[in-house]
C-alpha positions as CSV (number, residue, x, y, z in Angstrom):
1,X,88.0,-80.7,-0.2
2,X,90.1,-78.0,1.5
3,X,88.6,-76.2,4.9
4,X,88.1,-73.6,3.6
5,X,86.4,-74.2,0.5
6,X,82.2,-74.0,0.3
7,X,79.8,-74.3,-2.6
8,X,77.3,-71.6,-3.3
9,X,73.7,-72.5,-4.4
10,X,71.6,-70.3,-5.9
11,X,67.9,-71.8,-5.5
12,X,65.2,-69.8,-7.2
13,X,61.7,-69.8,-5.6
14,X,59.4,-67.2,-7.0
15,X,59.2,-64.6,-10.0
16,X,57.4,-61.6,-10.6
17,X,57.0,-59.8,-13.6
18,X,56.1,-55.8,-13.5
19,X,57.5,-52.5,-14.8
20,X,60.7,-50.8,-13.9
21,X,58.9,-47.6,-12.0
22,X,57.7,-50.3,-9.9
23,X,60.9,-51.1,-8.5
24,X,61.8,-47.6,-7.5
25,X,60.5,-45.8,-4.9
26,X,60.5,-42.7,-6.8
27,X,59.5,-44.2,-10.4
28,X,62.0,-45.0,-13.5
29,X,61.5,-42.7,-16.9
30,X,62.6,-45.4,-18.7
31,X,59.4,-47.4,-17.9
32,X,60.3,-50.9,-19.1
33,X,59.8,-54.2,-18.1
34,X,62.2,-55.2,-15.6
35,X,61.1,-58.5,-13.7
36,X,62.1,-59.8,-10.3
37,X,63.7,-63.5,-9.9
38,X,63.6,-64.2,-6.4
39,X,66.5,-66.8,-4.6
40,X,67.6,-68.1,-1.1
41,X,71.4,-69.4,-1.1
42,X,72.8,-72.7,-0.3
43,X,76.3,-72.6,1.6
44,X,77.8,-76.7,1.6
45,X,81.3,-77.3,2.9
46,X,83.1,-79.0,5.4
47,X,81.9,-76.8,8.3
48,X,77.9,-77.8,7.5
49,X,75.4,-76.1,5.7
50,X,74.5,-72.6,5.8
51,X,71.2,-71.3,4.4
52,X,70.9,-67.7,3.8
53,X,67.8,-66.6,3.7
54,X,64.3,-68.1,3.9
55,X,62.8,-66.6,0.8
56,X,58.3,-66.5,1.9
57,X,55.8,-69.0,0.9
58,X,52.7,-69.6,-1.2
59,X,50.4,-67.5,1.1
60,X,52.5,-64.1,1.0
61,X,53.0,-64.6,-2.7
62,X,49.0,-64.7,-2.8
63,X,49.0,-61.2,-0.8
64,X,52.0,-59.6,-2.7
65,X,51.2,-60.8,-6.4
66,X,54.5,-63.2,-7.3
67,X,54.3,-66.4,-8.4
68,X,56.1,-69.7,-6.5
69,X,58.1,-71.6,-9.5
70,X,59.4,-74.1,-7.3
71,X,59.4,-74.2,-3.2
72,X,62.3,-73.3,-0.9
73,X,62.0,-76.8,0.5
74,X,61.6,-78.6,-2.9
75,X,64.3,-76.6,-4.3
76,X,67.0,-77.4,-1.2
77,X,65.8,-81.3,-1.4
78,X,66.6,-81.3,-5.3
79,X,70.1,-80.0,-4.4
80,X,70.0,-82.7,-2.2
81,X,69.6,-80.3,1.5
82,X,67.0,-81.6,3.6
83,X,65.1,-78.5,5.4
84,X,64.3,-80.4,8.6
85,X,68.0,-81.2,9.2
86,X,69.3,-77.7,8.9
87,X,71.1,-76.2,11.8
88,X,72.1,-73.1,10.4
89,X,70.0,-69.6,8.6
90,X,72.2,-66.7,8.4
91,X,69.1,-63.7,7.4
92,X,70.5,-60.6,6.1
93,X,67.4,-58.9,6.7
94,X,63.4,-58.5,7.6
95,X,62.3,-57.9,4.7
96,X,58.9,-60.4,3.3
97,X,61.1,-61.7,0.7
98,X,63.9,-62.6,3.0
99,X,62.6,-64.4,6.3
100,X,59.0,-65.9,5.8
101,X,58.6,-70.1,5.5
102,X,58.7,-70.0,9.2
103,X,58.3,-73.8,10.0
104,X,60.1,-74.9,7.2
105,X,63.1,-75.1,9.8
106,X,62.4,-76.5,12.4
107,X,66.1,-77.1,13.9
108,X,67.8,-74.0,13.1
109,X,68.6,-71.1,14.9
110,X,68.9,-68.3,13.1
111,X,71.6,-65.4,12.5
112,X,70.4,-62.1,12.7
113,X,72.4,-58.3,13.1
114,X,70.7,-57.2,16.4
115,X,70.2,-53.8,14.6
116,X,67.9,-55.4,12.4
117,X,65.0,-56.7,15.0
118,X,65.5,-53.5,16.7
119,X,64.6,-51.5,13.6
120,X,62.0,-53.7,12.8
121,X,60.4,-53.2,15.8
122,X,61.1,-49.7,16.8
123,X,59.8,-46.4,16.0
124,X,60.2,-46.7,12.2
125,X,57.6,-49.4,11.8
126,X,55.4,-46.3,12.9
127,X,56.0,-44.8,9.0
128,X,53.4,-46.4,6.2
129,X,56.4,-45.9,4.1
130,X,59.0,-48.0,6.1
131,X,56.7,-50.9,6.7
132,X,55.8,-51.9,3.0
133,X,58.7,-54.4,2.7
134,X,57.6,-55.7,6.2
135,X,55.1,-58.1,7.3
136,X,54.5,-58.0,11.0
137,X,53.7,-62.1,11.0
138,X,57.3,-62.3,9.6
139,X,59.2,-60.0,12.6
140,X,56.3,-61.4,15.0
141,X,57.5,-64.6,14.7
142,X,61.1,-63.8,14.6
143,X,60.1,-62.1,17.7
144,X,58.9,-65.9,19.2
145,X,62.2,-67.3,17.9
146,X,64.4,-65.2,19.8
147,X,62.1,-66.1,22.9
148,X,62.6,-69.7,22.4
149,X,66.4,-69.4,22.4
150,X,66.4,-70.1,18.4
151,X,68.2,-66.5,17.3
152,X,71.9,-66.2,17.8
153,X,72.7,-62.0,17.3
154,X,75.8,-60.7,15.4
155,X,77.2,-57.5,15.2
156,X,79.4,-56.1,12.2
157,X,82.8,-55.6,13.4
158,X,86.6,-54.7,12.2
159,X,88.7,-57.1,12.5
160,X,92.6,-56.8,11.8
161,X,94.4,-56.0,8.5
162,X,97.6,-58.0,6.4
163,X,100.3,-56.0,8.2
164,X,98.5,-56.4,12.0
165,X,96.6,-59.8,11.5
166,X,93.7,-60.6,13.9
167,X,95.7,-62.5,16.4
168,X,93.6,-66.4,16.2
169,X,93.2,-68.3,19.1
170,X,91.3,-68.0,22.4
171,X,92.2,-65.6,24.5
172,X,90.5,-64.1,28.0
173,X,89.3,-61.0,29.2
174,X,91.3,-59.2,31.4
175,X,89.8,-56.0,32.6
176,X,87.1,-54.0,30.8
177,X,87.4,-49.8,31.1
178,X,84.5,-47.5,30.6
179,X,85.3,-44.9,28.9
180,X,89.2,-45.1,28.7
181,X,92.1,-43.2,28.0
182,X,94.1,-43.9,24.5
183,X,97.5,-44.2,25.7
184,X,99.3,-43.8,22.4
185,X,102.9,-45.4,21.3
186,X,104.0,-44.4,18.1
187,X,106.2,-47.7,18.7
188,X,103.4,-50.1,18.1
189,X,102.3,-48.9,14.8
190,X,103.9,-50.0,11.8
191,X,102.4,-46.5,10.0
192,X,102.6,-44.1,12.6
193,X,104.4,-40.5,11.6
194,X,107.7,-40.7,12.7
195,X,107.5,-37.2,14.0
196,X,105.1,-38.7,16.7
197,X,106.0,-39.0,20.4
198,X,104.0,-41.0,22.6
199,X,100.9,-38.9,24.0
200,X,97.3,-39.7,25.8
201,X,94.3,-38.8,24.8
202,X,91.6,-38.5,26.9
203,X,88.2,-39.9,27.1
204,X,85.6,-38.6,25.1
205,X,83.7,-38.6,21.6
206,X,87.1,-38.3,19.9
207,X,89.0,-41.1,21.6
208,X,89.9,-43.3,18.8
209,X,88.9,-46.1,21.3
210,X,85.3,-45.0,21.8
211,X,83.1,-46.0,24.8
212,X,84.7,-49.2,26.1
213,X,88.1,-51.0,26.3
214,X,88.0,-54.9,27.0
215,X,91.5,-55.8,27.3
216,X,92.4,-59.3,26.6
217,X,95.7,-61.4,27.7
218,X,97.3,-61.0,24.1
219,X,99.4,-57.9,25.1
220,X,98.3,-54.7,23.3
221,X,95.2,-56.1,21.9
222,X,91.6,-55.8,22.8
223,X,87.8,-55.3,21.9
224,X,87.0,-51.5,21.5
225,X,84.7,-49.1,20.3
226,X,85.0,-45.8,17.8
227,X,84.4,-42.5,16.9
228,X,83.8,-43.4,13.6
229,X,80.9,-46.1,13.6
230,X,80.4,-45.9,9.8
231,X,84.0,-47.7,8.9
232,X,83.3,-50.3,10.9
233,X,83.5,-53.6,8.5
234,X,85.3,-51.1,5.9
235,X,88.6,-50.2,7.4
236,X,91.3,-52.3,8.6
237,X,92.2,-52.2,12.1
238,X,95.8,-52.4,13.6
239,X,94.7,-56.5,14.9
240,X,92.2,-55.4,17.6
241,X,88.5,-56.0,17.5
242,X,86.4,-52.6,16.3
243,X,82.7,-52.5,17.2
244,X,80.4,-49.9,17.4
245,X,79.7,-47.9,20.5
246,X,76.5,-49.5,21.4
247,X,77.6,-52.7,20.4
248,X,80.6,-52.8,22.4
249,X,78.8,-51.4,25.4
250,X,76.5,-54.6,25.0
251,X,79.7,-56.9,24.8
252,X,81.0,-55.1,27.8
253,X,77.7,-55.8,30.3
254,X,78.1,-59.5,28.9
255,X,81.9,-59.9,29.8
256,X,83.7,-59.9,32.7
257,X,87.4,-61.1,33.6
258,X,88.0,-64.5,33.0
259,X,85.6,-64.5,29.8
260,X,86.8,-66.5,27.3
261,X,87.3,-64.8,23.8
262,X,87.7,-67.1,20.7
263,X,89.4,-65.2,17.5
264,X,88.7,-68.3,14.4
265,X,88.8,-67.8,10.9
């Protein structure tokens, strides 16, 4: 099998059947029956196994009216996955259906955007209407797993494009600039106007840099942030690292020079 090849499992654990203005938080004319099948996924390859998602258990189906067909951890054994020898649970999101069956796991750490907990536990949970796909024993004990060193966080970034590749390897940090100038060479982009002369732009909400500037030891590349935090994971960059500006103001209070910095595939 190739590196870079995985299987995908789809492992269904629960089913619900109810109306289609049930599904919608502002109702569906059509009022038919539109049921809800309810998976976790199974990620196998050479690199381990991934499990995204940990789907909730026989008690929360109780409180929430679905109906366990077959157990996360009788599903993953029949696929052959044991759940006390996984290392690895990528969770796209708080939600009930999405993170309960906390002691199913008991060696993974868990991958989680940093947004996420902070939404979860911030001012919106203050909103009845916010909190119904919630369950506070769910975040609560995400909470505990991130005090017990269990929750690696992640932040969406841009990384690189097919005409400025992300440059791979391991690089370091060199220096880190708070809010930096853009000094800006027409030279060093392949789609620049050719009526552009080189030109700086100072700091500020408009500097296509954002907040922060890590420069690494690959010349002309570094870890930045943006004006523009909603293309981040859409657009292509020109091979640097894009992040948010509060994301990239975390990275900077982390790094310092001399910091490794890996770029894999």
């Amino acid at each position: 099998m190739s590196d870079d090849i995985h299987e995908i499992y789809a492992v269904r654990y629960a089913h619900h059947d109810r109306q289609s203005p049930e599904n919608f938080l502002f109702g569906d004319p059509h009022d038919i029956l539109q049921p809800l099948a309810y998976f976790v996924w199974a990620i196998v390859g050479p690199h381990g196994t991934f499990i995204v998602d940990t789907g909730f258990d026989e008690p929360m189906a109780r409180k929430r009216g679905r109906t366990i067909v077959k157990p996360i951890a009788e599903g993953l054994k029949s696929i052959g996955i044991q759940p006390d020898a996984v290392q690895d649970i990528i969770v796209t999101h708080l939600h009930y259906d999405h993170c309960g069956n906390h002691d199913v796991f008991p060696q993974a750490r868990y991958h989680l955007q940093g947004t996420e907990i902070a939404y979860s536990t911030g001012r919106y949970m203050c909103h009845p209407v916010m909190r119904i796909p919630f369950e506070v024993d769910d975040v609560v004990a995400m909470v505990r797993k991130v005090f017990a060193g269990r929750v690696v966080f992640h932040a969406p970034v841009t990384t690189g494009s097919e005409r400025d590749p992300l440059p791979i390897g391991t690089w370091k940090v060199t220096t880190i600039q708070v809010m930096p100038k853009f000094n800006y060479n027409p030279d060093l982009f392949w789609d620049a106007n050719p009526g552009h002369s080189k030109a700086t732009i100072q700091s500020g909400p408009n500097n296509p840099v954002g907040v922060a500037w890590i420069d690494l030891t690959k010349e002309h590349y570094g870890i930045h942030g943006t004006p523009e935090p909603a293309n981040i994971g859409h657009v292509q960059s020109h091979g640097c690292v894009r992040l948010t500006n509060w994301d990239v103001t975390r990275v900077m209070k982390w790094a310092q020079p001399g910091t490794p910095v890996v770029f894999r595939e």
